[in-house]
C-alpha positions as CSV (number, residue, x, y, z in Angstrom):
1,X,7.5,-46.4,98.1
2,X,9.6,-43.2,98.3
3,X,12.5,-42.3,97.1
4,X,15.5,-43.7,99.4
5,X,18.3,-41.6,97.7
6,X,18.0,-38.3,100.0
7,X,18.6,-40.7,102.6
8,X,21.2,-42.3,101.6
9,X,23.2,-39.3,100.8
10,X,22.1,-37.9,104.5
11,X,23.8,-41.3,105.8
12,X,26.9,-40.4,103.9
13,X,27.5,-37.2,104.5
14,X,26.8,-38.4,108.3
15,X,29.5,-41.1,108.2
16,X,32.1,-39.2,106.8
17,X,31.4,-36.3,109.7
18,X,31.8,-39.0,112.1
19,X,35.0,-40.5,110.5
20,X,36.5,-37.3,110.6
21,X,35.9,-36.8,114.4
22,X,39.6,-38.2,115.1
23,X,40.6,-34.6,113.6
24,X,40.1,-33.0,117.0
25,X,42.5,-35.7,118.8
26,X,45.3,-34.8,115.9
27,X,45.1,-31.4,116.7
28,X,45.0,-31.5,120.6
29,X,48.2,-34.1,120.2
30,X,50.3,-31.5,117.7
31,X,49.8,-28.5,120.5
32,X,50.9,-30.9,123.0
33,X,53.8,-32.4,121.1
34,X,55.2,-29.2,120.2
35,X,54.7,-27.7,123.3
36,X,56.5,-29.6,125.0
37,X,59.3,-29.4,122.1
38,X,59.6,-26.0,123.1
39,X,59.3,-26.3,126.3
40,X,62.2,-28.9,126.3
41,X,64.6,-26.4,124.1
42,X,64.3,-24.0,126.3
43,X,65.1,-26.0,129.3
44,X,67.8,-27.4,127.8
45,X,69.7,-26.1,124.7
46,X,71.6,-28.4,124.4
47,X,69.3,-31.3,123.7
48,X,67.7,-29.4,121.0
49,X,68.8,-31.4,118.0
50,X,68.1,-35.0,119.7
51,X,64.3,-33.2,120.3
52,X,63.7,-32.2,117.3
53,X,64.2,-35.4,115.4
54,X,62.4,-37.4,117.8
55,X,59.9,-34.7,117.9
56,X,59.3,-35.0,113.8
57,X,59.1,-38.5,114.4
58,X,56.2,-38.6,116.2
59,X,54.9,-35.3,114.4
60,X,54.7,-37.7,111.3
61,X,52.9,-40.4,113.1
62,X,50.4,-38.1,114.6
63,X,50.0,-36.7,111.1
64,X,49.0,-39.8,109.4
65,X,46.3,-40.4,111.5
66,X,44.8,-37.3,110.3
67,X,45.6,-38.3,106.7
68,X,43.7,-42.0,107.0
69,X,40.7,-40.0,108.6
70,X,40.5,-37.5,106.3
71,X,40.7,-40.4,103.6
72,X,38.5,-42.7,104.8
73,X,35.8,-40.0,105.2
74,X,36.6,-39.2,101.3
75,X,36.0,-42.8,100.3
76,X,32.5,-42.7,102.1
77,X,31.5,-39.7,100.2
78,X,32.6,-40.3,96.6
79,X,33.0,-44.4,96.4
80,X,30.0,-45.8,98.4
């Protein structure tokens, strides 16, 4: 019987390339988010401060989704 352990580690490093494949959608929402910040504040100067704390908001949420990808990959390449 041969050796499994190449194998496994070939699964791993698979898995975490996969679980980090919501990295893309992060990136394509902060260009749109912040795009249309801008695009907003120079519309309308006025409504700049009410954009930009909204626009943080969802900056942050966007953001952790990148963080819990790029953990979970992290835990299927040093814990399992």
């Amino acid at each position: 019987m041969a050796d499994i352990e190449p194998q496994i580690q070939a699964a791993k490093m698979i898995g975490a390339g996969i679980a980090v494949t919501p990295l893309l959608g992060v990136g394509i929402g902060l260009g749109i988010l912040f795009a249309s910040i801008i695009s907003v504040m120079g519309r309308n100067p006025s409504m700049a401060d009410n954009v930009k704390g909204t626009g943080l908001f969802y900056f942050a949420l966007v953001e952790a989704i990148g963080l819990f990808a790029l953990v979970i990959a992290l835990l299927m390449l040093f814990v399992l």
